[in-house]
Residue, then its C-alpha position, 0 to 999 in steps of 0.5 A: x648462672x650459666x647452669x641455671x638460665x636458657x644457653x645461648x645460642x651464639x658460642x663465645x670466641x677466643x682463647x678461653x671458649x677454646x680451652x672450654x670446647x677442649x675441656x667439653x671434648x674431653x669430658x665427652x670421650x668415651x670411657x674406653x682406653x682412649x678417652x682414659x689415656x687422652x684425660x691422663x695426658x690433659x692432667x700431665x701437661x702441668x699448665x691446668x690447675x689440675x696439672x699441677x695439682x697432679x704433679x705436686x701429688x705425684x712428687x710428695x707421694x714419690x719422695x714418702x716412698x722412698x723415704x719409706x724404702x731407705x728408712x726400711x733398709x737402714x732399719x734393717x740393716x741395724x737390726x741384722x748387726x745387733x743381732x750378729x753381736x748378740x749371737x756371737x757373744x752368746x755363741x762364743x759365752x756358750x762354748x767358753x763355759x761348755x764342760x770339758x772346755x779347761x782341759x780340753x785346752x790343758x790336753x796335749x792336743x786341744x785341736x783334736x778335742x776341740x775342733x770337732x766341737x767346734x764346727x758342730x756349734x758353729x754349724x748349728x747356730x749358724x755363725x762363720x766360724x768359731x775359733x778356740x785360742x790359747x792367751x798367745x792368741x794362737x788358734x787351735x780351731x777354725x773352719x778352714x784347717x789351714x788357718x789353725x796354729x795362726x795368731x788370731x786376728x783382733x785385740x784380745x787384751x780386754x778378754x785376757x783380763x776376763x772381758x768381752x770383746x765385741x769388735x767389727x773388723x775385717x779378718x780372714x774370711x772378711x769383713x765380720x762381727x766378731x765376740x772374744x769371750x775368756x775362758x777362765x780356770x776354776x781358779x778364775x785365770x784366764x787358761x784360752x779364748x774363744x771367739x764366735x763371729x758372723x761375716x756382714x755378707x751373712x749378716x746383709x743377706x737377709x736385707x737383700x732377700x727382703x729388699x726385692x720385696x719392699x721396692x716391689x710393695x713400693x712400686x705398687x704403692x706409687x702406681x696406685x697413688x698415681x693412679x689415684x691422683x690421676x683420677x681426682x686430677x681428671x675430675x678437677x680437669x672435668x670441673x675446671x675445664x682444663x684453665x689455668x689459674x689465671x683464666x680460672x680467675x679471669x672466669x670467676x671475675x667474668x661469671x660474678x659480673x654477668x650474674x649480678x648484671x643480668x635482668x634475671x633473678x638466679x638462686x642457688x640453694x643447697x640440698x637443706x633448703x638454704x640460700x647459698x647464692x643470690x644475685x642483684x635482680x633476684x634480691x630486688x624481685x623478691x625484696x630479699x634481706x642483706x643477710x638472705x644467704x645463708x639462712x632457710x629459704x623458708x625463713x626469708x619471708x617469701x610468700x608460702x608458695x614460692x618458697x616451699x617451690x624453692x625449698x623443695x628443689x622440684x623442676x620447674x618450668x615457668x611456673x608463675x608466682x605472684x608475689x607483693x605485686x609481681x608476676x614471676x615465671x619461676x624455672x628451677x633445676x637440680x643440680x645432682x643431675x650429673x654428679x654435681x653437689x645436692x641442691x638446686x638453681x632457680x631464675x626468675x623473671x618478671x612476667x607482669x608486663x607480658x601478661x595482657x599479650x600471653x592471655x591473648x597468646x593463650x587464646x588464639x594458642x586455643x582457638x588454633x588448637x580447636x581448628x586443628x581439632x575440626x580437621x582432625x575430629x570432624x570427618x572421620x566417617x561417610x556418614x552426614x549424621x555422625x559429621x554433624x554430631x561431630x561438629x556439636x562435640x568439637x564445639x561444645x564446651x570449649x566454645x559454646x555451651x549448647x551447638x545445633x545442627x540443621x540440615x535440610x531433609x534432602x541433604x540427610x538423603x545425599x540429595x541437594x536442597x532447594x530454599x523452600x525444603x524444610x530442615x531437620x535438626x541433626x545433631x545438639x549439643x550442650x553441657x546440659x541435657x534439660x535445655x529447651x531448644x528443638x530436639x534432634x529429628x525434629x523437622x524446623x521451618x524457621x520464619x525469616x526474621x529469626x537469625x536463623x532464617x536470615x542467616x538462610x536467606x542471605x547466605x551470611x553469618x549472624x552475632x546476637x550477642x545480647x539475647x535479652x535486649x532483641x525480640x526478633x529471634x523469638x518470632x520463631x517460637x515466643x514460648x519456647x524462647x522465654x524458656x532459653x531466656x530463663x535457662x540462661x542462654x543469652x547470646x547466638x552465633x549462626x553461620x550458614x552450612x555451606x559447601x561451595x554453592x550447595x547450602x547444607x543447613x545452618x549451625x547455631x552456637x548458644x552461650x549460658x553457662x559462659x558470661x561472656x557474649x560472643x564477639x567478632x572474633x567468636x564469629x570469625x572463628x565459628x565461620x572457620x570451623x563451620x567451614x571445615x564441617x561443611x566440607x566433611x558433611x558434603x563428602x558424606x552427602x555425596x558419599x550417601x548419594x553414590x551409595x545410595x545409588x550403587x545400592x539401589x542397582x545393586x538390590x536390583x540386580x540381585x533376586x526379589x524373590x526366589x523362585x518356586x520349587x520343591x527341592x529345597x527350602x531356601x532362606x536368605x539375607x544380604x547385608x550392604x556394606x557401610x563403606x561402599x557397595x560391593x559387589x557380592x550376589x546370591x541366585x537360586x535357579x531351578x533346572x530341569x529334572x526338579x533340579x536347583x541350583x546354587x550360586x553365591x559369588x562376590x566381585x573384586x572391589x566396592x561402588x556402582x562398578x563393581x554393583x554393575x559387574x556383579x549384575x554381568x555376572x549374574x546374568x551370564x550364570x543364569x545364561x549359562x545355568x539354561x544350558x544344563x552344564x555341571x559345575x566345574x564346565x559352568x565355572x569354565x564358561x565364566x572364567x573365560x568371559x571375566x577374561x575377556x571382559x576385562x581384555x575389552x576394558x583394559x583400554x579404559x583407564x578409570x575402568x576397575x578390573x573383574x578379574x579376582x572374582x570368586x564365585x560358587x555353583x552348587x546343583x542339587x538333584x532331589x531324586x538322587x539326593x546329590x549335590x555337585x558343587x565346584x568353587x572358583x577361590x570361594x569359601x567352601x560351603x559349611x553342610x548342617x547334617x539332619x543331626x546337628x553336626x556341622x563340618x566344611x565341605x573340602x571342595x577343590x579351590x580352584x583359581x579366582x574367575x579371570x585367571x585362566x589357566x587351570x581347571x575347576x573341580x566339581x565334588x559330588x556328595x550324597x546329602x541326607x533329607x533335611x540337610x542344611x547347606x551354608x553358602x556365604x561370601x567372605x564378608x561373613x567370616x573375614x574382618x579387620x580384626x580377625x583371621x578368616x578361621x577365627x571367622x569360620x570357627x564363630x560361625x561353626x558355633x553359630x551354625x551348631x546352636x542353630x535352630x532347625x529352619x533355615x530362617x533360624x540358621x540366618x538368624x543365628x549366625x547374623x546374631x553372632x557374625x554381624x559387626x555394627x559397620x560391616x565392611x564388606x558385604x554379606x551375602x547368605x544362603x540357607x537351603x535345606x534338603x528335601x527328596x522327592x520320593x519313589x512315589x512320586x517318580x516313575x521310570x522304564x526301559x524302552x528296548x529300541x523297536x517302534x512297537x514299545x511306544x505304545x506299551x509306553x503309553x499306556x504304562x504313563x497312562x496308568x501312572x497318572x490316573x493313579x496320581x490323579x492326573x487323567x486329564x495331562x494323559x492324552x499330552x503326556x502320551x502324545x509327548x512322550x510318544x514323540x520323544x521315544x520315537x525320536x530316541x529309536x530312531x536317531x539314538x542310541x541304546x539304552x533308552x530310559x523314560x522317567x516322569x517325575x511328579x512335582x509342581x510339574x509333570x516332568x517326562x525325561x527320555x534318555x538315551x546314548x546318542x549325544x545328537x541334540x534334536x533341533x526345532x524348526x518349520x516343517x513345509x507342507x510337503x515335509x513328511x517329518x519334523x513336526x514332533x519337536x514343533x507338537x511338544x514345544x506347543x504342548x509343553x510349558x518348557x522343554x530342553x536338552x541335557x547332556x551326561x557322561x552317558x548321552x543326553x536327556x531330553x525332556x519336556x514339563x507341563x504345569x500340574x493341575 
């Protein structure tokens, strides 16, 4: 029982509970030297029943060993004096009939003759001594010389009769076995004696050779027997719990009653399916028979079900039978689990009166469950679509069949409804695909009198739960409610969408597969979950709101379209991020000289900050781009207006910092067919060579735009015509999923199978880098080469003498009636006359003029001098400093530009 059922949680007290909690402990020590040692002394104490099993063992086993060593001993020692009176009498037989032995003893000197004799028998057989005699019983050998001529020690009348004698005395050399043996006369008289003995030193010394032996095996045998008793007392002691016989009597007497007096059946069957054990409350719950123990639980007449659960001993955990007309929740459990016998243990307990509350139970179990779920399943992204779907799968088929939702159109846009806007259905849900209700996309205008639109108009929840029986929800569509009807749909929830005082939409729960109308408690429930929604449906209305807002600044910050030049082919794309707008940008600007430049950048962070950041920082490279300045000096400017901009937002608590922006400035130069680029923590730029190698260009890192600190690079390479450059932010090549040079690797491949155009090259790495929800923005630039040739270019040296402007001119003359722009020759003159004469007279040498033909004339006047000329109002009475203010009027635009070498001043005017 106490295996079999739920344990208590109130310990038993006294002297009994404490010789159980001392028994757990015992049997919980480790099985290291202490617990082994602990158990040892708790099967000595004697009191236990296991103690005293111990000490009984220990004792019979204690008296066989030493029954065994004193048997061992005495046997021996038989042994050794039988074998000393058969080898003196034979010792002593086979010297007296030795030849030569009668008249050795007739001689006139027996000793002479027989004591060597003598002592080489006695040291070859091993005896003490052999001693040759005449009938006086006088000795004429012995092992010690001085004995010899001395009346032998024993009764040597039997052997003068011509008997053996065999007697135990203690003579000369001591206490010893000795043989008389006549030696007889062909004639048959007795002429001497010879006697053979062995002393019983000689005779125990093999005993006590052996006998360190035997109590050693002895000791061995105790040790291992009391070793082994003590492990069976120590496994009784765990079973027993350390009680004595009366306290294992007293338990037994306490066990019986509280098994037959407990109001749960219990059952103990046995490895073979028979029933060991039976209490009172389980012979009445099952109607056993008087006879049920010991037969085949299977033979019982239980019903099938129950006993093949008893039969096979599987666990089990409240699993309810039906038997005759009871319930019962069934538990089982073997009893192998930790060395116990093969079987099981079963309690039952009838659940009949408890059935109506656990399937009320199990119904609000399921409904918690469900609202869990909501909080769980609904809401996992920022989209308002996706929530709502969310809602209709939670819903379906755990508590409706069919779930719709209607959201109006402004709420799907992140803006807020009004009553009189129309609804859009969302999202449907069912356990069918051919139900005939609106589809989803379909704009709805419900009429007042459907459920739906009186739940819209008061705000409230509506239960229909007899469909059939109301005609009023068919207003809305007469036909297509017959449809519903004959699909089976026969009751409706609807509960408003709402969100604080913001109305979302309205869900509707449909049931037709489920028999059961709707109730209350359906209502209150569909309100519980349709709230939860309409919490995550209006985050995502207000997170489509805000992003639908950054991206629009965004898109208006970032360029419409790209600007005419000749230098480069430029194709593009920018990818908003799912999650939030960030701050990534892209420009193309035309320089002077037919110059372009490049620049794709990305801000730190997402939303209208870092979309409003982004626009700052368009704006001042645009600003900075008109000054001329090579990369690295352009990334410097930068760097230290992010600096400040974020010295000037410190003080702002909810301000986002700029600082960590990277940002990369590329200038291409077609005449050269140069391209200096810098980058301040960009990805480098990948270069398509015109044969379709694709290689990353190694650019100089230099520190995110805000740092400070150190210099930016610049890197100047020579691009071949027909080149293809690659600018992109890290959005391109950096995931969740993927380290960046996974990312760089996939667009390398990308890149190498794209087509020729840059539009292809978009396409193709889109095709290949673009996630379905991207995370961060993208922004891609593709620009591929072109060269302005010799041609188009013409260029001189002006020695520094005022006569050269007008050879000047009339060679510009010259080069534009051969381009076929006579018409620009008298302003081309009259601006380069003005520029080559400043140059002579406020320069320095060399001076070199170059005109370029593109979509412009471009005339370039360079010299040493890194003067700049300033524009201003000649008065009348000035004799200069009208030339700059002439070719201002003149030109579409001019400007100046510095190199390492001075500077260049130059001016454009449209070409016909």
């Amino acid at each position: 029982m106490g295996r079999s059922g739920e344990r208590s949680t109130r310990r038993p007290s006294g002297p009994l509970a404490r010789r159980r909690e001392t028994g757990r402990s015992r049997r919980g020590e480790p099985a290291g030297p202490r617990g082994r040692a602990a158990g040892l002394r708790s099967a000595l104490t004697g009191r236990s029943v296991a103690g005293q099993v111990f000490v009984l063992n220990l004792a019979i086993v204690l008296l066989l060993v030493v029954a065994a060593v004193v048997a061992l001993v005495l046997q021996v020692r038989h042994d050794s004096t039988e074998e000393a009176r058969n080898r003196s009498v034979a010792v002593a037989a086979a010297f007296a009939d030795s030849p030569g032995m009668v008249e050795a003893l007739r001689s006139p000197d027996p000793t002479a003759v027989l004591q060597p004799r003598a002592e080489a028998v006695r040291k070859a057989t091993g005896v003490d001594f052999v001693v040759v005699m005449n009938t006086d019983g006088v000795r004429y050998t012995h092992p010690q010389p001085d004995r010899i001529g001395k009346e032998f020690v024993g009764d040597i009348g039997p052997a003068l009769a011509g008997k053996t004698v065999i007697e135990e005395i203690t003579g000369t050399i001591g206490p010893l076995v000795q043989a008389i043996v006549p030696v007889t006369a062909p004639d048959g008289t007795v002429v001497g004696l010879v006697s053979a003995g062995i002393t019983t030193e000689n005779v125990g010394g093999a005993v006590a050779r052996q006998l360190p032996l035997v109590l050693i095996a002895a000791g061995i045998a105790l040790a291992l027997a009391t070793v082994g008793t003590a492990l069976v007392s120590r496994r009784l002691l765990r079973q027993t719990h350390g009680l004595g016989p009366d306290e294992m009597t007293r338990m037994y007497e306490h066990h019986d009653a509280v098994l037959h007096a407990v109001r749960e059946g219990v059952l103990i069957v046995d490895g073979e399916g028979t029933l060991l054990l039976a209490n009172d409350e389980a012979h009445r719950l099952l109607d056993l028979p008087e006879d049920a123990e010991g037969r085949d639980v299977l033979e019982l007449g239980l019903d099938p079900d129950t006993a093949a659960l008893l039969a096979s001993g599987r666990v089990a955990t409240d699993e309810v039978h039906l038997v005759r007309d009871r319930l019962l929740a069934v538990n089982q459990r073997p009893t192998d689990i930790e060395g116990g016998p093969p079987g099981s243990v079963a309690t039952l307990r009838d659940s009949t009166e408890l059935r109506a509350l656990s399937g009320r139970a199990e119904t609000a179990r399921e409904r918690l469950n469900m609202l869990y779920d909501a909080g769980v399943g609904i809401g996992t992204s920022l989209d308002v679509t996706q929530t709502a779907e969310e809602l209709a799968e939670l819903a379906v088929p755990r508590f409706a069949d069919y779930t719709t939702v209607d959201l109006f159109d402004a709420v799907l846009g992140g803006g807020e409804a009004d009553a009189v806007s129309p609804l859009r259905r969302a999202a449907l849900g069912g356990v069918r695909k051919d139900v005939p209700l609106y589809p989803v996309g379909r704009q709805i205008r419900f009429v007042a009198s459907s459920p739906q639109g009186r739940t819209l108009r008061t705000g409230r929840p509506g239960l229909e739960p007899d469909l059939r029986g109301d005609s009023a929800w068919r207003v809305q569509d007469p036909e297509r409610s017959a449809k519903l009807l004959e699909h089976g749909i026969h009751s409706l929830i609807t509960v408003p969408l709402r969100a604080g005082a913001v109305l979302l939409g309205v869900v509707s729960f449909w049931r037709s597969e489920n028999p059961e109308p709707f109730d209350a408690d359906d209502l209150d429930l569909a309100e519980e979950l349709v709230a939860r929604a309409a919490v995550s449906i209006d985050n995502a209305r207000r997170y489509t709101r805000e992003h639908s807002m950054a991206v629009t600044l965004q898109r208006s910050l970032l360029p419409r379209t790209l600007p005419d030049q000749d230098a480069l082919d430029i194709a593009y794309r920018y990818l908003p991020a799912q999650a939030g707008v960030g701050g990534d940008w892209f420009d193309v600007l035309p320089l002077s000289g037919a110059r372009v430049a490049l620049v794709v950048g990305d801000v730190v962070g997402h939303g209208l900050h870092a979309a409003a950041t982004m626009g700052r920082l368009r704006t001042a490279v645009h600003n900075f781009s008109a000054l001329d300045l090579p990369p690295d000096e352009l990334l410097t400017l930068l760097d230290e207006l992010v600096g400040r901009i974020d010295q000037d937002e410190t003080v702002e608590a909810d301000s986002a910092p700029v600082t960590g922006a990277t940002c990369l400035y590329a200038i291409y130069d077609p005449v050269s067919r140069t391209c200096a680029m810098a980058r301040a923590g960009h990805p480098p730029p990948a270069l398509i060579r015109p044969d379709g190698s694709v290689e990353f260009l190694d650019l100089p890192a230099g520190p995110p735009l805000g740092l400070g600190g150190l210099p930016f690079e610049a890197t100047e390479l020579e691009l071949p015509e027909g080149s293809r450059l690659v600018l992109y932010t890290d959005g391109l090549v950096e995931d969740r999923e993927h380290d960046i040079d996974v990312g760089l690797e996939q667009l390398r491949g990308a890149l190498e199978t794209a087509g020729a155009s840059p539009e292809d090259t978009c396409r193709a790495v889109l095709d290949v880098r673009l996630p379905d929800r991207p995370g961060d923005d993208i922004a891609l630039l593709v620009a591929r080469t072109r060269a302005l040739g010799p041609d188009r270019v013409a260029e001189w040296q002006v020695p520094s003498d005022p006569a050269a402007v007008g050879e000047v001119r009339a060679e510009v003359t010259r080069r534009l009636a051969d381009w076929g722009l006579e018409e620009l020759a008298f302003t081309t003159e009259l601006i380069l006359s003005e520029l080559v004469t400043n140059a002579i007279r406020y320069g320095g040498e060399p001076i070199h003029v170059r005109v370029l033909r593109n979509r412009s004339v471009i005339c370039e006047v360079f010299d040493s001098s890194s003067t700049s000329p300033h524009l201003r109002y000649a008065a009348m009475t000035d004799e200069g400093g009208r030339g700059l203010f002439l070719v201002a009027q003149l030109a579409e635009r001019w400007g100046t530009r510095y190199t390492p070498a001075g500077k260049v001043i130059w001016a454009e005017q449209p070409a016909p």
